[in-house]
C-alpha positions in Angstrom: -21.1 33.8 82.9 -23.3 31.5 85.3 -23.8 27.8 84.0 -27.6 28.8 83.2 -26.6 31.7 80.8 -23.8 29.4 79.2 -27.0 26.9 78.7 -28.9 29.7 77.1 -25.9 30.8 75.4 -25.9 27.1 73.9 -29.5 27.0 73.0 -30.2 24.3 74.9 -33.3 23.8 77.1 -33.9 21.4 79.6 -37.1 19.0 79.3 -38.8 18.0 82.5 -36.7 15.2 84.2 -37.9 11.7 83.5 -39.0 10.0 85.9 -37.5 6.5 87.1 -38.1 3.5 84.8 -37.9 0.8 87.4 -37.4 0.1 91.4 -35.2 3.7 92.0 -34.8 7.7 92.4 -33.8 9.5 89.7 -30.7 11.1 92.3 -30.0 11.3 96.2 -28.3 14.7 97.3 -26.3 13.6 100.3 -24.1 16.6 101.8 -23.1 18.6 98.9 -23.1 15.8 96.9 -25.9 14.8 94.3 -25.8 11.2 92.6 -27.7 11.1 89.4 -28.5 8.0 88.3 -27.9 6.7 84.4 -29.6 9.1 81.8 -31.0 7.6 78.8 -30.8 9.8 75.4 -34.4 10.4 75.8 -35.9 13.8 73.9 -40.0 13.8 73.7 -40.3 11.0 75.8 -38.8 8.4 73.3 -35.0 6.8 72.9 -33.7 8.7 70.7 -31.0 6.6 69.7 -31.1 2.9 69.9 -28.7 0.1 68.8 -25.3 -0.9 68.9 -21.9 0.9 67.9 -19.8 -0.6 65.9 -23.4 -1.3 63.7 -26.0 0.6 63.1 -25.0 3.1 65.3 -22.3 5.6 64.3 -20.0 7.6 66.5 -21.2 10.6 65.6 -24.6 9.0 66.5 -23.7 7.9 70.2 -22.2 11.1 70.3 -25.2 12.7 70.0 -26.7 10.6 72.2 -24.2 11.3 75.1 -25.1 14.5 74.7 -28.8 13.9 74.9 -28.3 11.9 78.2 -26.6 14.6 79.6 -29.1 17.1 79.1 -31.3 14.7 80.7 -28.6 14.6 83.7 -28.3 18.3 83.9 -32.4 18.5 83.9 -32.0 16.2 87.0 -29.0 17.6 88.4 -31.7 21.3 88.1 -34.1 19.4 89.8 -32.1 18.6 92.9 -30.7 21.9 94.0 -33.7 23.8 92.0 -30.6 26.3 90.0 -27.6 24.5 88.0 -26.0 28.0 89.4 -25.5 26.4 92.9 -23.0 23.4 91.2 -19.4 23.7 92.4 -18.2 21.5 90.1 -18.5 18.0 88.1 -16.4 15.4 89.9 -17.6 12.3 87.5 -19.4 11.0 84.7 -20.1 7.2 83.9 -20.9 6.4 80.6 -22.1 3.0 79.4 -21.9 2.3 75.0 -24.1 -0.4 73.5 -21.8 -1.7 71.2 -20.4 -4.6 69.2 -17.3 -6.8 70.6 -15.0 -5.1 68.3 -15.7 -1.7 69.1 -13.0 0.1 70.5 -14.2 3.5 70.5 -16.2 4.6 73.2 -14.5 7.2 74.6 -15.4 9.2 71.6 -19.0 8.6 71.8 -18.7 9.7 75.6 -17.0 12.8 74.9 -20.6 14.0 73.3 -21.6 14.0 77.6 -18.0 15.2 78.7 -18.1 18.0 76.1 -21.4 19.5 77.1 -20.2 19.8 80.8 -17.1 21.6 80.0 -19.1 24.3 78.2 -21.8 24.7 80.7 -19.8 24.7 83.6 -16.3 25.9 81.9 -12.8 24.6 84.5 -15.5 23.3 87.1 -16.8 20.9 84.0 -13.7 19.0 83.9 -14.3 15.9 85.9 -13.1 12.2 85.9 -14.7 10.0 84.1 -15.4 5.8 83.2 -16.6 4.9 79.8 -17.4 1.0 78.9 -18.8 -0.9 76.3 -22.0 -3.1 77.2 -23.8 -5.5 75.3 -27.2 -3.8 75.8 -29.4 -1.0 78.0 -32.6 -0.1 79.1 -34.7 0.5 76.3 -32.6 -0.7 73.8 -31.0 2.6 73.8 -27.6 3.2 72.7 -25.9 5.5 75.4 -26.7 5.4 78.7 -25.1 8.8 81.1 -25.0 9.0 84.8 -23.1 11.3 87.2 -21.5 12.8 90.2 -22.3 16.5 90.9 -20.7 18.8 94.0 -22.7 21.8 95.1 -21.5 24.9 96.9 -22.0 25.0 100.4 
């Protein structure tokens, strides 16, 4: 199954990238590589999800809002090649979790991004990854996504 038909599969559709927020592109393709830059968990246009973990901000809720940032990375990541088809594989995500001091649980509010790769893109999903904890981001939202993408030749 292509990584389109896997999205379908999923029932997820892709909204129209955003576009930048401040001074940058939202990626650079260089060679067969495609930088994405840090995905907010935006879904009509607004934050979705905005606060700190470790307060008002559950795990299941950053989870959720991993996963919303990367939809938003895959809608870019379509946007660069023009098919998610043409992806070879996922070589690294970079999450960044608005939380407390005493959180300690990021990872698990990163898997929400880490998961959704896996089942579009199945073995070629798997990719490294760095997950920290911040004391805010852009927007005040909670979750912030970007990536590192390798397309076939």
């Amino acid at each position: 199954m292509s990584a389109t038909e896997r999205l379908k599969a999923l029932g997820v559709t892709l909204p129209q990238p955003a576009a930048a927020i401040a001074a940058y592109v939202p990626f650079v393709r260089t060679g067969n590589l495609v930088f994405i830059s840090g995905q907010l968990p935006l879904a009509d246009g607004k934050v979705s999800q905005t606060g700190l973990l470790g307060d008002a901000v559950s795990i299941d809720q950053g989870k959720e809002a991993a996963r919303i940032c990367a939809i938003n990375l895959l809608a870019q990541l379509q946007a660069a090649p023009g098919s998610l088809d043409k992806v070879k594989r996922v070589v690294r995500l970079g999450g960044f979790i608005a939380s407390t001091p005493e959180f300690a649980e990021h990872a698990k509010a990163m898997n929400g991004a880490s998961e959704l790769m896996e089942a579009v893109f199945g073995d070629a999903g798997r990719h490294a990854r760095t997950t920290i904890g911040v004391a805010s981001l852009p927007l005040g939202a909670a979750v912030e996504v970007e990536g590192l993408f390798e397309l076939m030749e």
